[in-house]
N, C-alpha and C positions, 0 to 999 in steps of 0.2 A: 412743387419739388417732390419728387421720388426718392424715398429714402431706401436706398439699398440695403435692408438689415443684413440678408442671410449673402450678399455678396463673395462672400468665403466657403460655402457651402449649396446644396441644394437645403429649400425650405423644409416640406415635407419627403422625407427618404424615398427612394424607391423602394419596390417590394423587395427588389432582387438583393438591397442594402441591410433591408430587415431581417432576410430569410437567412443572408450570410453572419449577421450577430448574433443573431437567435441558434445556428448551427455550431459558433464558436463558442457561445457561452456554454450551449449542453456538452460540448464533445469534446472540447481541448483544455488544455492545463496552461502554465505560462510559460512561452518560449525560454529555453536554456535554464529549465530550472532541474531536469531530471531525464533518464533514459526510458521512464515509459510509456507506453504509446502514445494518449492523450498529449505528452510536453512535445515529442516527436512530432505530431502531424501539426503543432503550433509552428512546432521548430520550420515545417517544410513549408508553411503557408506563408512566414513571416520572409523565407527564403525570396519565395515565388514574387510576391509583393515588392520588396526590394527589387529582384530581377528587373520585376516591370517598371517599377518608376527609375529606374537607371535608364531604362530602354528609354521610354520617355521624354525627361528630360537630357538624354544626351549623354548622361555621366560615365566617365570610363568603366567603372568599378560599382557593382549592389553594394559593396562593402562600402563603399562613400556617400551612402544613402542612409538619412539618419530619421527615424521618427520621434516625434514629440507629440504629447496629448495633443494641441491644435498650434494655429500659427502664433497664438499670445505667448504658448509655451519657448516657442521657438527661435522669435522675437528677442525672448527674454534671457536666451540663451546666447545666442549670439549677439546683444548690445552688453552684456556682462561680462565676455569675455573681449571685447576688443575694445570696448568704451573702458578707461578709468573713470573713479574718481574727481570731481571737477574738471572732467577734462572739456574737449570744445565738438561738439556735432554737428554737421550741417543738417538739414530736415527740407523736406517740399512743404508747400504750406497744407499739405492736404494729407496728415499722419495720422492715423486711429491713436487711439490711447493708450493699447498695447508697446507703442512707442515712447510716448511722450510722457507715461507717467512713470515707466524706468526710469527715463534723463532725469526725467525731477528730482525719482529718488538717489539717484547718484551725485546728484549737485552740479550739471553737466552746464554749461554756456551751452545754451541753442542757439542756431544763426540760422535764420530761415530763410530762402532762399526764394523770397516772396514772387510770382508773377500771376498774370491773368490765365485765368482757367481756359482752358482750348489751342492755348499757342505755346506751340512745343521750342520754335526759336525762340522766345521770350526766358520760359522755362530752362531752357538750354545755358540762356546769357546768366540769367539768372544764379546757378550752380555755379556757372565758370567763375565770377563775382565773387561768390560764398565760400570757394578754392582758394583766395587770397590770403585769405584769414589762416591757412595751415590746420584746417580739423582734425583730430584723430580719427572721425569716421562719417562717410555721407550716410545717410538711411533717406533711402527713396518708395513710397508705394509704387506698383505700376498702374494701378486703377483706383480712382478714389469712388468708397463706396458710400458716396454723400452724394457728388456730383456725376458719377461717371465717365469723368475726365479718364484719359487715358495718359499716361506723362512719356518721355520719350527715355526710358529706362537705359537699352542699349547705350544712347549720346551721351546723357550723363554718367553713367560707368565709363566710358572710353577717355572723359574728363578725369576720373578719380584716381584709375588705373595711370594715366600720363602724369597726375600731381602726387603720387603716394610714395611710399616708401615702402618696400615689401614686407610684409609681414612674415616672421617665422617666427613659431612654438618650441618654445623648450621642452624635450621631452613628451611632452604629451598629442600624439598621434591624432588619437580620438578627438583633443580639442580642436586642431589643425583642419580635421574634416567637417569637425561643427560650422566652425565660422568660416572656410575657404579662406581659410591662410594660406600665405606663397607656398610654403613650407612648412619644414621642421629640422628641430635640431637634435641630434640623440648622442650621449653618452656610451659608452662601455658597458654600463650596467640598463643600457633602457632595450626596446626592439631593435634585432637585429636591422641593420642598410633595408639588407636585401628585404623584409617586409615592410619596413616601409617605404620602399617603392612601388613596392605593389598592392599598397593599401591606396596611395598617392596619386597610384599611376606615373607616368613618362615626363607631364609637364611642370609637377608641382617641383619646388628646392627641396633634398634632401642635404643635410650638412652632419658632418660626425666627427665626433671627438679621435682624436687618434695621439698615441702618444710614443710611436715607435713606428720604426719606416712597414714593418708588418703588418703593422695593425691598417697603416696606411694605405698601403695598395689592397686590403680587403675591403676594405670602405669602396674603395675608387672602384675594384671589381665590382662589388654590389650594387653601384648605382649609386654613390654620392656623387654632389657637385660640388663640392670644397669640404673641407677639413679644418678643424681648430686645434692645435698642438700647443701645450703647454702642461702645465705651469711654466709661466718661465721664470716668475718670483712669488715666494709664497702668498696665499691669497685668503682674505677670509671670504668668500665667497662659500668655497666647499670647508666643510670640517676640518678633511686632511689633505694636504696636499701633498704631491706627488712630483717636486721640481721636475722639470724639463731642460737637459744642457741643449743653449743657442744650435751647438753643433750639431743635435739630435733634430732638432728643428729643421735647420739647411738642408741634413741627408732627406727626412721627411719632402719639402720641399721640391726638393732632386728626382723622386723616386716618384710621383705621379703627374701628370699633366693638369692636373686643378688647382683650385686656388687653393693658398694655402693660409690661415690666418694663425696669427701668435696670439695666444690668452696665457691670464694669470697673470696677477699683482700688477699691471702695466699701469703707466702715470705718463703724465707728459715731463717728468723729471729723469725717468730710469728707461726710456723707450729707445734710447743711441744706441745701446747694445747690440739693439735691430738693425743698424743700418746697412751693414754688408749684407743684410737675410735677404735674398730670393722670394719672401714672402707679400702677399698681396691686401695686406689689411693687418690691424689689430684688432680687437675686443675687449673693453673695458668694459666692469659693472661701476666698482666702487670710488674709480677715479671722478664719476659723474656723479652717480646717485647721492654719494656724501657729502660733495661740491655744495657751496653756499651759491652758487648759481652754478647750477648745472646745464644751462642750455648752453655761458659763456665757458663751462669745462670739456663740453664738449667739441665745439669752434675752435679753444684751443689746441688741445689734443689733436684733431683732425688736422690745423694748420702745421702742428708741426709735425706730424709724420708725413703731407705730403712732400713739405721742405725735405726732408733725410732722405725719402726714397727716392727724388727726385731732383738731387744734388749730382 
C-alpha cells in the first residue's frame, strides 16, 4: 500500500513557491493592517489570489473566497459552525482526522456510511441509507489519501442538498460564506440587503428584518427574498422589544411580492391572531427551544398554523 502523506499539497515546494515566500516575507507587511506600502502590495497580492481562486473554482464573488492556515484549519471551521454539540453526522468511511477528531471533541453520533472501496453505486446507496437517520451534516472527502479512492462527491451532495433543510445565519455574513450556508438573515442594525447580496451573490437567501411597510419595500428593492416583521408579542429573545400591530404586518404583507414571515413572542397558544394575515410562515425561537420536547413543539406549532392558514 501507498501511503499518500502530502496528498493535500505538493511534497517538496517548487522553486517558484519558495522564491514567492521568501519575496513576501522581506517585502510585505500583513494584509489590512495599515496604509503603507509593504501592508498595500500584501493588500493587492492577497486581492490577486482571491481573484484567481474564485476564477477557479467557479465562485461568483473573490469576496466568497476565504483562506485558512491549511485544510485542518478549515475543516475546523466549518464542522464548528454547522455541527452542534451531540449532534448526529454522516461521514464516508475514509475521513482524515482533521474530521473526526473535532466530532469526538464535540460529542457528535457518527454514522458512517460504510461501503467497499472503488464502487461509487455502492457508496452512493450507502449515503442515501445514512440520510434516513436525519443528520445535521454529511462530511464527505473527495479522495482518500490512504487508498486513493476517488468517492462520487457530486451524487452524494445532490442526496444532501434533496434531504436538507436550508441553512440560514443570523446576522453573520462572514460565517454564511464560511460554511456555504443557503443564506442569511440581517437585522436593522447588521449589513445593509443591498451588501449582502453582493457578498452572496444572486443565488444564495437573503432575509431581512423589516418593521414598517418602508423599511419593507427597501429590503425587497435590495435584494431580499422574504422579510420577518414583528414583534408581534413581546419576546425575550431581544433585550427590547419593539411590538408590531397585526395591522402593520398585513400592510407589510400588501406592499411587497415576497414572502412575508410574522416573528416575536409567537406560541401555538397566541398564533390565531394570524389568521386573517396574508403571511407565509411564522418564526419561533422560545416556543421550542424552552419546550421540554422541542422536536414535539415544534410538530406542534407547525400543525397548527398550517390548520389556520389553511382553513
Amino acid at each position: 500500500m501507498i501511503y499518500l502523506d502530502s496528498a493535500a499539497t505538493t511534497f517538496q515546494k517548487p522553486a517558484a513557491v519558495q522564491r514567492a515566500v521568501v519575496r513576501a516575507m522581506r517585502t510585505m507587511s500583513s494584509p489590512g493592517r495599515g496604509g503603507y506600502a509593504a501592508a498595500q502590495q500584501a493588500d493587492e497580492l492577497l486581492f490577486r489570489c482571491r481573484s484567481a481562486a474564485a476564477e477557479l473554482f467557479s465562485v461568483p464573488s473573490s469576496e466568497q473566497v476565504v483562506f485558512t492556515m491549511n485544510a485542518t484549519h478549515g475543516l475546523n471551521i466549518a464542522i464548528k459552525s454547522l455541527v452542534h454539540p451531540c449532534g448526529r453526522v454522516v461521514v464516508s468511511g475514509y475521513e482524515h482526522n482533521a474530521v473526526t477528531r473535532p466530532l469526538h471533541a464535540l460529542g457528535t453520533e457518527v454514522i458512517v456510511a460504510a461501503a467497499p472501496l472503488f464502487s461509487p453505486q455502492e457508496t452512493v446507496e450507502a449515503f442515501e441509507r445514512a440520510l434516513a437517520h436525519e443528520p445535521d451534516a454529511v462530511i464527505c472527502t473527495h479522495v482518500s489519501n490512504v487508498f486513493g479512492a476517488i468517492l462520487p462527491i457530486e451524487r452524494i451532495a445532490q442526496l444532501g442538498r434533496g434531504a436538507s433543510v436550508p441553512l440560514i445565519i443570523d446576522d453573520r455574513v462572514d460565517v454564511a460564506i464560511a460554511c456555504d450556508a443557503a443564506g442569511v438573515h440581517v437585522g436593522a442594525s447588521d449589513l445593509p440587503v443591498a451588501v449582502c447580496r453582493r457578498l452572496l451573490g444572486p443565488d444564495k437567501i437573503v432575509g431581512a428584518t423589516a418593521k414598517t411597510v418602508e423599511a419593507a419595500v427597501a429590503a425587497y428593492n435590495d435584494g431580499a427574498d422574504y422579510l420577518g416583521t414583528g414583534a408581534i408579542y413581546p419576546t425575550t429573545t431581544h433585550v427590547t422589544t419593539k411590538v408590531t400591530p397585526v395591522s402593520v404586518l398585513n400592510d407589510v404583507c400588501r406592499a411587497v411580492p415576497i414572502p412575508v414571515v410574522a416573528i416575536g413572542g409567537l406560541n401555538a397558544d397566541n398564533m390565531d391572531v394570524l389568521a386573517d394575515s396574508p403571511i407565509k410562515g411564522i418564526a419561533v425561537v422560545s416556543a421550542v427551544m424552552k419546550a421540554d420536547d422541542p422536536c414535539a413543539a415544534a410538530a406542534h406549532i407547525k400543525e397548527k398554523f398550517l390548520k389556520m392558514i389553511n382553513k
